[in-house]
C-alpha positions as CSV (number, residue, x, y, z in Angstrom):
1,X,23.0,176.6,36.1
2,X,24.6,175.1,39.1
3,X,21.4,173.2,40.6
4,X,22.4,173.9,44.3
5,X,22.3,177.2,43.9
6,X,18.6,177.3,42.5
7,X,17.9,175.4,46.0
8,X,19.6,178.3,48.1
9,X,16.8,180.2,49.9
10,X,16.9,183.9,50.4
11,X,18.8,184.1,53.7
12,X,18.2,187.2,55.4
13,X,20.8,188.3,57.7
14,X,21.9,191.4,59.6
15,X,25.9,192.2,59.6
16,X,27.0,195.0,61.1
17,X,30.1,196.3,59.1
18,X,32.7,198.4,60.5
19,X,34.4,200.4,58.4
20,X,36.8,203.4,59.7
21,X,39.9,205.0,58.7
22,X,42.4,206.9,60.6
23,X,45.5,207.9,59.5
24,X,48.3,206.8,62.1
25,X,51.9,207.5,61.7
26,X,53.5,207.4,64.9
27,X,54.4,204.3,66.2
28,X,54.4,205.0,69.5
29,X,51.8,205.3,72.6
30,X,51.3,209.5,72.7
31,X,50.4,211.9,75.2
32,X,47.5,213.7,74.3
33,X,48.9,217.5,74.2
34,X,46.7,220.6,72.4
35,X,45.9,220.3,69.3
36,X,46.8,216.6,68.2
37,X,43.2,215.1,68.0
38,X,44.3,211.3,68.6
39,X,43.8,209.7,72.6
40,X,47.1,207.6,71.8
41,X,48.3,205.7,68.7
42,X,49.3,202.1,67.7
43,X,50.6,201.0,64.5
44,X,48.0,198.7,63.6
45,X,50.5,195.8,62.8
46,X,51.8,195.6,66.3
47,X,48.2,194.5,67.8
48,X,48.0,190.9,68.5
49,X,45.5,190.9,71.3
50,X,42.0,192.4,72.5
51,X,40.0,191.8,75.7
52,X,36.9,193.4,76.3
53,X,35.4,194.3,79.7
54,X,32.0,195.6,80.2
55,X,28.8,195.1,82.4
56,X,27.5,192.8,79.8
57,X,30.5,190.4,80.0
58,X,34.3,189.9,79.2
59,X,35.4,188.8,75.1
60,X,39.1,188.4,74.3
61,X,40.1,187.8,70.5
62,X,43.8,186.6,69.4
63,X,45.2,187.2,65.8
64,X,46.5,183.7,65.2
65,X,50.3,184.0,64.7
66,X,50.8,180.9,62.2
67,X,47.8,182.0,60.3
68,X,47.8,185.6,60.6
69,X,43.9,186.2,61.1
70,X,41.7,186.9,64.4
71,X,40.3,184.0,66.3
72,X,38.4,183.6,69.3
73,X,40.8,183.7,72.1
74,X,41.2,180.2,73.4
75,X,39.3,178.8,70.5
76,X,41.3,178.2,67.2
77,X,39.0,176.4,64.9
78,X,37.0,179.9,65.1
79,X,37.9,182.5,63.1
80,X,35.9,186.1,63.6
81,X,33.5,186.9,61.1
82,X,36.3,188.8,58.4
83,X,33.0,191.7,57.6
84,X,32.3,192.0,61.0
85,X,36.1,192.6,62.6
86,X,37.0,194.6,59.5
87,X,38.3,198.3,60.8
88,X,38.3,197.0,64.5
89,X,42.0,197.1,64.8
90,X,42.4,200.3,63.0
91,X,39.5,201.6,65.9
92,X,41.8,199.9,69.1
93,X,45.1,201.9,67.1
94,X,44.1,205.5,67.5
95,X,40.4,206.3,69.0
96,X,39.8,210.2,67.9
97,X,39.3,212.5,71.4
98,X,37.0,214.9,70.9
99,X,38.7,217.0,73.4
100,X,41.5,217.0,76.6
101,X,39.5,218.0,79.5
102,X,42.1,217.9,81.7
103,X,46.1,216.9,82.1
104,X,45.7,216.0,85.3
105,X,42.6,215.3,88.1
106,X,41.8,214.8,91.3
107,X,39.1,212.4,91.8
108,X,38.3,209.6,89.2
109,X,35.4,208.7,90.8
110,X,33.5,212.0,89.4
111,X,34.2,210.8,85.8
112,X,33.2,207.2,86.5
113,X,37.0,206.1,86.3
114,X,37.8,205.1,89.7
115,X,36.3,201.7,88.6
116,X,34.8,201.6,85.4
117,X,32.6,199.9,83.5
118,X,34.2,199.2,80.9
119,X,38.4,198.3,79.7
120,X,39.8,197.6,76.8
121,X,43.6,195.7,77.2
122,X,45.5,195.7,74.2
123,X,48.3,192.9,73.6
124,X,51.0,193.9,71.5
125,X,53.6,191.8,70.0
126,X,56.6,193.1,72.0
127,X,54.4,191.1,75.2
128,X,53.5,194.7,76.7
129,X,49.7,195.8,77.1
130,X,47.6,198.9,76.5
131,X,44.9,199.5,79.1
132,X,42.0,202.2,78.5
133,X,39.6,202.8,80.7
134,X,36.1,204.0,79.8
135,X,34.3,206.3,82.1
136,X,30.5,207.9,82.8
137,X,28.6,208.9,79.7
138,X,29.0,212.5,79.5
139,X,24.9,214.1,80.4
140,X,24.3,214.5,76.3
141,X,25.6,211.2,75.5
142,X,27.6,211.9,72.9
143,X,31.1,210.9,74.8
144,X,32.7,208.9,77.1
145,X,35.3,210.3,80.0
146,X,38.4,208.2,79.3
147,X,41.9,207.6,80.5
148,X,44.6,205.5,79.6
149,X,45.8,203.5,82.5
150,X,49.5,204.5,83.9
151,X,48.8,208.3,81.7
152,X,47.5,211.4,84.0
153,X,45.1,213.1,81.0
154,X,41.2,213.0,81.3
155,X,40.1,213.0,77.8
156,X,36.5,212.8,76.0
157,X,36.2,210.0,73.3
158,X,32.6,209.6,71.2
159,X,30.2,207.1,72.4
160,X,30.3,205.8,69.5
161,X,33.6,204.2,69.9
162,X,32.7,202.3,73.1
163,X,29.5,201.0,71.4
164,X,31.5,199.5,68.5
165,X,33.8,197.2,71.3
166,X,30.8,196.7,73.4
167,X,28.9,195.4,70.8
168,X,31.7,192.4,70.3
169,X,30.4,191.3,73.3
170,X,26.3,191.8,72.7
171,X,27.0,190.6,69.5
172,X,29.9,188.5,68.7
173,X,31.3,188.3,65.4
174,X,31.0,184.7,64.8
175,X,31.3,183.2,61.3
176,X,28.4,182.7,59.0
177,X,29.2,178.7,58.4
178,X,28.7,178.4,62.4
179,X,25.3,177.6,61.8
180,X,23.0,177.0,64.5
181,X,20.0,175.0,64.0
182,X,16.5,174.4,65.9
183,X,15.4,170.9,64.6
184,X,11.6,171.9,65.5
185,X,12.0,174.7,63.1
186,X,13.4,172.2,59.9
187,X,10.6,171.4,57.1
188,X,12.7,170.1,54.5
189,X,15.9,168.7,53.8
190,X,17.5,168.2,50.5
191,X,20.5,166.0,49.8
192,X,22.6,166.1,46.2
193,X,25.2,164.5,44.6
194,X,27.0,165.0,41.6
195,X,24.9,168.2,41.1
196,X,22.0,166.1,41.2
197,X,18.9,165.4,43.6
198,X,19.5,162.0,45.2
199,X,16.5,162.3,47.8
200,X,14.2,164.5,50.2
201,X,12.9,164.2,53.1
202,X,9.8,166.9,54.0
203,X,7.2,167.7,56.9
204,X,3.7,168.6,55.9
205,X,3.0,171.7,58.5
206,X,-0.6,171.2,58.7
207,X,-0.6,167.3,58.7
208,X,2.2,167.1,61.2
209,X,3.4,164.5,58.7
210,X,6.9,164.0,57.5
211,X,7.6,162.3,54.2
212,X,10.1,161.1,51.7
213,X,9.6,163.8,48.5
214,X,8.9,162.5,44.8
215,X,11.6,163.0,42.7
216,X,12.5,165.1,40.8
217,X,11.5,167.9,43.0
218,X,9.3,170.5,41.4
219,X,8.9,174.5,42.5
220,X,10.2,176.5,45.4
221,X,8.0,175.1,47.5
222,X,8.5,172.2,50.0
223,X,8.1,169.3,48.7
224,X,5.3,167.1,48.4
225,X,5.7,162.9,48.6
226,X,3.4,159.8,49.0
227,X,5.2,157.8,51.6
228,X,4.9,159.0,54.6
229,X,7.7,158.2,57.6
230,X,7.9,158.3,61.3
231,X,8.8,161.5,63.1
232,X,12.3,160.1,64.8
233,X,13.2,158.5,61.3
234,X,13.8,162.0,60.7
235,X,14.5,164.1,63.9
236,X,17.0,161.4,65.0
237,X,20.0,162.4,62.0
238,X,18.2,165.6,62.3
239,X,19.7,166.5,66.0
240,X,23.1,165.0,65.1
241,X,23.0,168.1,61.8
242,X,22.2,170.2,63.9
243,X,25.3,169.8,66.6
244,X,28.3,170.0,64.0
245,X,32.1,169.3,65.2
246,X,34.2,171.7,63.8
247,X,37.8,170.6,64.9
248,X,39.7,173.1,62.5
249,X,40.2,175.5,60.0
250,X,42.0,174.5,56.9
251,X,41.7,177.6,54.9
252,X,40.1,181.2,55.5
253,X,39.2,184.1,52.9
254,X,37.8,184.2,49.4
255,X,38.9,181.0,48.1
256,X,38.9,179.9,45.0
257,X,37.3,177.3,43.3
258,X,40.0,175.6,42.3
259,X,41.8,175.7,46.0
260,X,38.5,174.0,47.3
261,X,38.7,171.8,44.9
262,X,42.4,170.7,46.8
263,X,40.3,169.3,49.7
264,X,37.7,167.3,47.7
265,X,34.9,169.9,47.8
266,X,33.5,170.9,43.9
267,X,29.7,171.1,42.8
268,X,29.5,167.4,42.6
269,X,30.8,166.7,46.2
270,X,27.6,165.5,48.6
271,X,25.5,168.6,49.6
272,X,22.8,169.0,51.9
273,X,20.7,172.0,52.5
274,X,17.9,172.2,55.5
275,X,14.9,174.2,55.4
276,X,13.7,176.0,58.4
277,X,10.6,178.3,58.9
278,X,10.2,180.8,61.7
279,X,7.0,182.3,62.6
280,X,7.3,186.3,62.7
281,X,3.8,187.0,62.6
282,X,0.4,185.5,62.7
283,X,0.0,183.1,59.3
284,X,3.6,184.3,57.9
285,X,6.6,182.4,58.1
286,X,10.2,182.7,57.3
287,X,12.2,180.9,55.4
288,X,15.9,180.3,55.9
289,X,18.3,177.5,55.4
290,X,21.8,176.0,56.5
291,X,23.7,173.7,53.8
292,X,26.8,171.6,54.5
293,X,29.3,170.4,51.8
294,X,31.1,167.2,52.2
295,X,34.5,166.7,50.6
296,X,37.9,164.6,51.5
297,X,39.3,163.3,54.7
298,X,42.4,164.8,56.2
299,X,45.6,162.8,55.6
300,X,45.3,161.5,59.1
301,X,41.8,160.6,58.9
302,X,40.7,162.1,61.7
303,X,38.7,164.8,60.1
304,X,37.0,165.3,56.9
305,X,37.0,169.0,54.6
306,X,34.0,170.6,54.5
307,X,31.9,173.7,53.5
308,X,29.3,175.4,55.5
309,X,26.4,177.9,54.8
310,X,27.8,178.7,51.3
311,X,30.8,180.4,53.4
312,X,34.4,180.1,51.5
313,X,36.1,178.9,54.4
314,X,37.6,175.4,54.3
315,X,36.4,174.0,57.5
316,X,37.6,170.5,59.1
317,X,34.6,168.5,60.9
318,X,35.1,165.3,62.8
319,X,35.4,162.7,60.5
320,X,32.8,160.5,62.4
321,X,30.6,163.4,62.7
322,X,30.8,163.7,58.8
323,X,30.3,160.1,57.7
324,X,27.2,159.7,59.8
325,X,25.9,162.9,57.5
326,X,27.2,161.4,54.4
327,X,24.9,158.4,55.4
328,X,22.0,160.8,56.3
329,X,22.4,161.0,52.3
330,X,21.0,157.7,52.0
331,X,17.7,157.6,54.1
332,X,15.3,158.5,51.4
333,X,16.1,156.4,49.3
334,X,16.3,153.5,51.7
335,X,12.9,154.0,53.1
336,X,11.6,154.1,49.8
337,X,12.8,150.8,48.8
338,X,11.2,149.2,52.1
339,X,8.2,151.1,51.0
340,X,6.0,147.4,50.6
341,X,4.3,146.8,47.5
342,X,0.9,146.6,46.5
343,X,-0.2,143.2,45.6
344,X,-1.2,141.9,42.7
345,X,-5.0,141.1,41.9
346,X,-6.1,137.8,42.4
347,X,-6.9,135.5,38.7
């Protein structure tokens, strides 16, 4: 058994998935007219853009036109979340109306579209743009009035739809390996190489004591250890962990093992996982972690490959950033060797 694995804690972590399919054939933007149930349709393939305006703030993605997957707009060394953006394009292409109200009206303002909350601009890769406007909830709350800017229809779409694009912004869909870390909350941090335990470093919660672990570790618990170290000793590589420098993205999906292996990272490349416990209730804590794999720098040497969170992406770190990890690796063992010894008995 791979022995960083038996150190992953159970992680537990809400995703929202997003799965819908409609089927879209036309490849142009449609009138609504009686009887076709789509507001307008989009082939899929021709959206390159999506900005998001609502009351609780403005979120634009861009699919990346070298790479060909969704980033952050304005941000390429972030990719979205892949589970979390999956069926959102196919939701912008054609959003089901549940009815036409009305192919023409008078006063938007009734319908909360004279200026609405909420707008969805779609880029497309001819340079035009899509504009809808979302409207008032209708009084049962299961649709929204909507219109699409430049067309004369009043249409109903569900709710539903609007809360899936709102919820980009409440909730963006930011990548697993972009860890973030409260250094108050750590307990424990565990550093291997070459598959094997090379040192620990662990806080004794009712002692307020941190200390260098005894090796090799034993149970699930954290570790215990004899020597105990000052606070900073710890918290000082701690906070630099905890504030990574991503600078790129070298590769993104389900990559293999043998692709990673390209870049330096394999099970015996340096690997360091941090405990953190959260309090949710009175005398029950949770346990989570964030791990970091270190493998080769980039031909420039600028940067340095790297894994994050168990996540399959191929990241690129700062290569300064990564080296003063890679020497985080060595602390234990170094403050066990100043560790003074006891003195022999006199005669």
């Amino acid at each position: 058994m791979n022995l960083r694995f038996s150190l992953v804690l159970v992680i537990l972590v809400s995703l929202s998935s997003i799965v819908v399919t409609f089927v879209v054939t036309d490849h142009t933007i449609e009138r609504v007219s009686e009887g076709v149930p789509f507001f307008y349709t989009l082939p899929e393939g021709s959206i390159n853009r999506v900005e998001i305006d609502s009351p609780n703030g403005v979120i634009a993605f861009e699919l990346d036109p070298v790479e060909n997957y969704w980033i952050f707009a304005g941000d390429d060394t972030m990719p979205v979340d892949r589970q979390r953006w999956n069926g959102i394009t196919t939701i912008l292409g054609g959003p089901r109306s549940q009815r036409q109200l009305e192919t023409s009206f008078g006063d938007p303002s009734l319908y909360g579209l004279e200026i609405p909350d909420t707008s969805v601009t779609i880029g497309l890769t001819d340079g035009s743009t899509v504009r809808l406007l979302l409207g008032d909830e209708t009084p049962d709350r299961s649709g929204n009035y909507a219109q699409l800017e430049g067309f004369p229809q009043l249409v109903l779409v569900s709710s539903a739809w609007g809360e899936v694009l709102t919820g980009l912004i409440e909730d963006p869909p930011i990548p697993e390996w972009r860890y973030d870390l409260n250094v108050a909350e750590v307990t424990e941090v565990v550093f291997l190489i070459d598959n094997e335990v090379v040192g620990a470093l662990a806080l004794d919660i009712e002692a307020d004591q941190w200390h260098v672990c005894n090796l090799p570790l034993k149970g699930d618990a954290v570790c215990d250890g004899d020597l105990d170290i000052d606070e900073a000793t710890v918290l000082d590589p701690l906070h630099v962990f905890a504030d990574p420098v991503f600078i790129g993205v070298e590769e993104v999906g389900e990559i293999t093992d043998e692709v990673q292996a390209l870049y330096g990272i394999t099970d015996n490349s340096p690997y360091a996982t941090v405990r953190f416990e959260v309090q949710v209730q009175q005398g029950v804590r949770q346990a989570n972690q964030v791990s970091l794999t270190l493998g080769d720098l980039t031909p420039d040497g600028t940067g340095m490959y790297a894994l994050a969170n168990e996540q399959p992406d191929v990241l690129v770190i700062d290569a300064k950033w990564g080296q003063s990890i890679r020497n985080f690796f060595d602390l234990p063992t170094t403050l066990a060797s100043e560790e003074p010894s006891t003195p022999a008995p006199a005669g």
